[in-house]
C-alpha positions as CSV (number, residue, x, y, z in Angstrom):
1,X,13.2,-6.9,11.1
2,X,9.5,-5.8,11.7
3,X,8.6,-2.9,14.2
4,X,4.9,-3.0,15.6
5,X,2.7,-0.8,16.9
6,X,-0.3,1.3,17.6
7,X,-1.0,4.9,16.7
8,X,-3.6,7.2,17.3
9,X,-6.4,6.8,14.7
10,X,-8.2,10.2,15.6
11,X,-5.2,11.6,13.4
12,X,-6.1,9.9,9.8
13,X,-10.6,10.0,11.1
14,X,-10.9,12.0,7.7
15,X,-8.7,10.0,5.6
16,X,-10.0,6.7,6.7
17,X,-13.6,7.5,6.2
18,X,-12.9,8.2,2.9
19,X,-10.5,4.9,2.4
20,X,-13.3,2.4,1.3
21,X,-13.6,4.5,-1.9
22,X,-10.0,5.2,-2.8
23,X,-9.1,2.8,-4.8
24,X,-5.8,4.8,-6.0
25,X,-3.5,1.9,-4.9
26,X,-0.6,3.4,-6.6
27,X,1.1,6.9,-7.4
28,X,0.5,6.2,-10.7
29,X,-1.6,4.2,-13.1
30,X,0.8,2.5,-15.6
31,X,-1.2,-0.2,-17.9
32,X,-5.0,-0.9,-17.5
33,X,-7.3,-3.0,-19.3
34,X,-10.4,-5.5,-19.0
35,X,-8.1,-8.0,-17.0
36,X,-5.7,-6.0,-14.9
37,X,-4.2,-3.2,-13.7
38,X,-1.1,-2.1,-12.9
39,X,0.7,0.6,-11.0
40,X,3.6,2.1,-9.8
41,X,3.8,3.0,-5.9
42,X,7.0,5.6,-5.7
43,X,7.7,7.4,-2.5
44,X,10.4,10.0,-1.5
45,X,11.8,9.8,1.9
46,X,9.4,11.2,4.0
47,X,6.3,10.6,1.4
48,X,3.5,8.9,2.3
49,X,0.4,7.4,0.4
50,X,-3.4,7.9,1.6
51,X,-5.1,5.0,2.6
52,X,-7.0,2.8,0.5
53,X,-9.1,-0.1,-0.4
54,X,-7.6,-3.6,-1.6
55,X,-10.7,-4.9,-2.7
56,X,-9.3,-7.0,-5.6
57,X,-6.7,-10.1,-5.8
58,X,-3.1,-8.3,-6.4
59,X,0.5,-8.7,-6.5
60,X,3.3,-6.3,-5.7
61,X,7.2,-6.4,-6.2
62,X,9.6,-4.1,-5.1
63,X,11.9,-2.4,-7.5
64,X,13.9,0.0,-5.5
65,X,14.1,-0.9,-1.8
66,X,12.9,0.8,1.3
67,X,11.7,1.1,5.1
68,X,8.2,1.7,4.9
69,X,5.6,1.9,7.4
70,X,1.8,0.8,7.0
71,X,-1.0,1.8,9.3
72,X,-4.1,0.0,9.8
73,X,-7.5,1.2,10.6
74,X,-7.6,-0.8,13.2
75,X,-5.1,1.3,14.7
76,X,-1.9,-0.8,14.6
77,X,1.1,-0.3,12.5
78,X,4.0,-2.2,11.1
79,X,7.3,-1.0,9.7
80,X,9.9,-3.2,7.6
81,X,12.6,-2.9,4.8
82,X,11.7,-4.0,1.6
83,X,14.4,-5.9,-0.4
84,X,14.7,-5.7,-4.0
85,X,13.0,-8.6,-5.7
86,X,10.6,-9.4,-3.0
87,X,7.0,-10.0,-4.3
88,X,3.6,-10.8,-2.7
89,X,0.4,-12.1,-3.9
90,X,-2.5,-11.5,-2.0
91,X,-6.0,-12.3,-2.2
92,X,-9.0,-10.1,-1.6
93,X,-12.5,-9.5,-2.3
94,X,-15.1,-6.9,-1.8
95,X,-15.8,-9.3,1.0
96,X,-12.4,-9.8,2.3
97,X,-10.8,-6.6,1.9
98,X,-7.7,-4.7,3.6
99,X,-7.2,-0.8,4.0
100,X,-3.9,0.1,4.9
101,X,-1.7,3.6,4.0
102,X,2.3,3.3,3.3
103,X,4.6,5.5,4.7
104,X,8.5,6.0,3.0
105,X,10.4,6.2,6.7
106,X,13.9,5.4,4.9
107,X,16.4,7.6,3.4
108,X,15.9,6.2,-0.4
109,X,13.3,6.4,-2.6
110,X,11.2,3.2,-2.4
111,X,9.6,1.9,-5.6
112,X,7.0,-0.8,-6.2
113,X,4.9,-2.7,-9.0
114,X,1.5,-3.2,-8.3
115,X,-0.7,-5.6,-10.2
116,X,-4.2,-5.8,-9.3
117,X,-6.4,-8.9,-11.3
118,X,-9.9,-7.4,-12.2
119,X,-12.6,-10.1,-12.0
């Protein structure tokens, strides 16, 4: 079940300013080369990633599941569970690109596989 919602963006104005440069997708970088990269998102309960560019076709899976809310500089927000298993491939572009943060508001840790396709 997905929760929506707004939030006030005034909290993240540093943060987001800065989001069209991070392109730390990921707590940490796991396998890179000249065709992709890949990284592992892990977050405590509680934890919470900056936000940051998608700028690039990717695909995540979840590993260990979670609730995990993602804000939206356009000031709306969405929270869901993640199931183990569940994967999404998405397709972006300097031109078409999403900036979002992700926010662990279960009890477990949540894991995730990133795999971004360099062009």
């Amino acid at each position: 079940m997905e929760e929506h919602g707004k939030y006030d963006v005034a909290e993240f104005e540093a943060e987001l300013a800065r989001a069209p440069q991070n392109h730390e997708v990921g707590t940490a970088l796991r396998f890179e080369n000249d065709h992709v990269r890949v990284w592992e998102i892990r977050l405590e309960p509680g934890e919470r990633g900056a936000f940051h560019i998608h700028d690039q076709t990717y695909l995540w899976t979840v590993v260990d599941p979670g609730r995990g809310l993602q804000r939206f500089p356009d000031g709306t927000f969405v929270v869901r569970d993640y199931e183990p298993g569940e994967t999404r491939y998405l397709v972006h572009s300097p031109h078409d690109s999403l900036i979002h943060d992700l926010e662990n508001v279960g009890s477990t840790t949540m894991r995730f596989v990133t795999v971004e396709l360099k062009r």
